[in-house]
N, C-alpha and C positions, 0 to 999 in steps of 0.2 A: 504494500500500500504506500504511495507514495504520499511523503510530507504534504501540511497544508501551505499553500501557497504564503511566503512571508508578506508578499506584496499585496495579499490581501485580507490581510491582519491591517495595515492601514488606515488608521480613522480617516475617510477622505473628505472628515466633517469640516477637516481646516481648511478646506481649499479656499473657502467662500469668505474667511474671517483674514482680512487684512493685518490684524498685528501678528497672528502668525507665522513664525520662520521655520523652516525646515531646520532640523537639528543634523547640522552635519555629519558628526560621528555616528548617525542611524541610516545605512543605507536603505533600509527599509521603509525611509519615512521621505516619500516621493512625490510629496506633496507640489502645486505649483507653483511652485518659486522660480522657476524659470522664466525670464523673461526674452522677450525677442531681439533684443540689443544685445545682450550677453550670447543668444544660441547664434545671430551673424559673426562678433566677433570668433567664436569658437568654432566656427564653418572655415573661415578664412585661413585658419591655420591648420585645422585636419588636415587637409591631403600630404602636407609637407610633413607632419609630424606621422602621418600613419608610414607612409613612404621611407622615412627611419626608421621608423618601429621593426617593420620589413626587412629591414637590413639587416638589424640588430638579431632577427630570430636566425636568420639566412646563417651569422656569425656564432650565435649562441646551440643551434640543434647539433647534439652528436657533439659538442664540447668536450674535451676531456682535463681534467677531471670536473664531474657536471658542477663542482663546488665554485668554477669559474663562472658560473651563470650568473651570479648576484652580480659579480663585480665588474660583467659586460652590461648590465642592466643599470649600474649606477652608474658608471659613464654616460651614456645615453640619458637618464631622468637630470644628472646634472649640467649638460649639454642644454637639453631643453628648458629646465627654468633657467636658464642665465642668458638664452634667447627669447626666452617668452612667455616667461613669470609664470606667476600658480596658474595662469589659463593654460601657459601649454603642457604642464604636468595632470592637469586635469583631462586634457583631452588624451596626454597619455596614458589616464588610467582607464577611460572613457572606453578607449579603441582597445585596450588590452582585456578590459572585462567582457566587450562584447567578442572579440573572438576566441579565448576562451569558455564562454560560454557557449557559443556554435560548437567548438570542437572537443567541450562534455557532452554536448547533446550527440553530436556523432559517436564517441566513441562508448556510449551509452546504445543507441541503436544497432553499433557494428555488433558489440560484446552481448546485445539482450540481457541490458541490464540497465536497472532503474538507474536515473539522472543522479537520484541519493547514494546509490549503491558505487558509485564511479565515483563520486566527491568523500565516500567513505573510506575508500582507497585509498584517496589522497592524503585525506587524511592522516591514514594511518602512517603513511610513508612519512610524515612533517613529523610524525611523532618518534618513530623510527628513528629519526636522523637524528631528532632532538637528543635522545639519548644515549646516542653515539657521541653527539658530543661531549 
């Protein structure tokens, strides 16, 4: 049985209440705070920061030892805010959760197994490592 959706745990009662802010450390709280000024500025810059991103995976897949991954990954995040401030780390993280998340849902479909069952994996591997360290 798969989890209930976190995004719709939601109160979307805020939408409508102006003093309300999304609370940023909740990604789940997706309320709308987006405005149309901020999504053109952060259009402007996707293609050029995704287009790195791209590079970065090109350099980072099949790394060895894979513990080089962080440290090709903070190259790249520190590159980018020193070009284009928290917008363009934002959009970094923007473009990185969405295609991660396409390719849990694939590798979810190939393996015939739940979406949760694949992140549980993951899990367990971050824990793995953790105490290895």
């Amino acid at each position: 049985m798969e989890s209930p959706d976190p995004l719709d745990s939601a109160d979307s009662s805020h939408s409508s209440d102006a003093s309300y802010s999304a609370d940023p450390a909740d990604p789940a709280d997706l309320s709308d705070s987006w405005d149309e000024e901020e999504d053109r500025r952060l259009a402007l810059i996707t293609p050029e920061i995704s287009r790195r991103t791209i590079g970065l995976l090109r350099q980072l897949v099949g790394l060895e030892p894979p513990e080089r991954v962080p440290e090709g990954a903070m190259v790249l995040a520190d590159a980018v805010l020193a070009e284009h401030g928290p917008d363009g780390l934002r959009v970094l993280v923007m473009t990185l959760s969405s295609w991660a998340t396409a390719q849990i849902e694939n590798v979810a479909e190939l393996s015939r197994r739940s979406h949760e069952a694949v992140l549980d994996s993951m899990e367990i591997a971050c824990l793995e490592a953790q105490e290895g360290d």
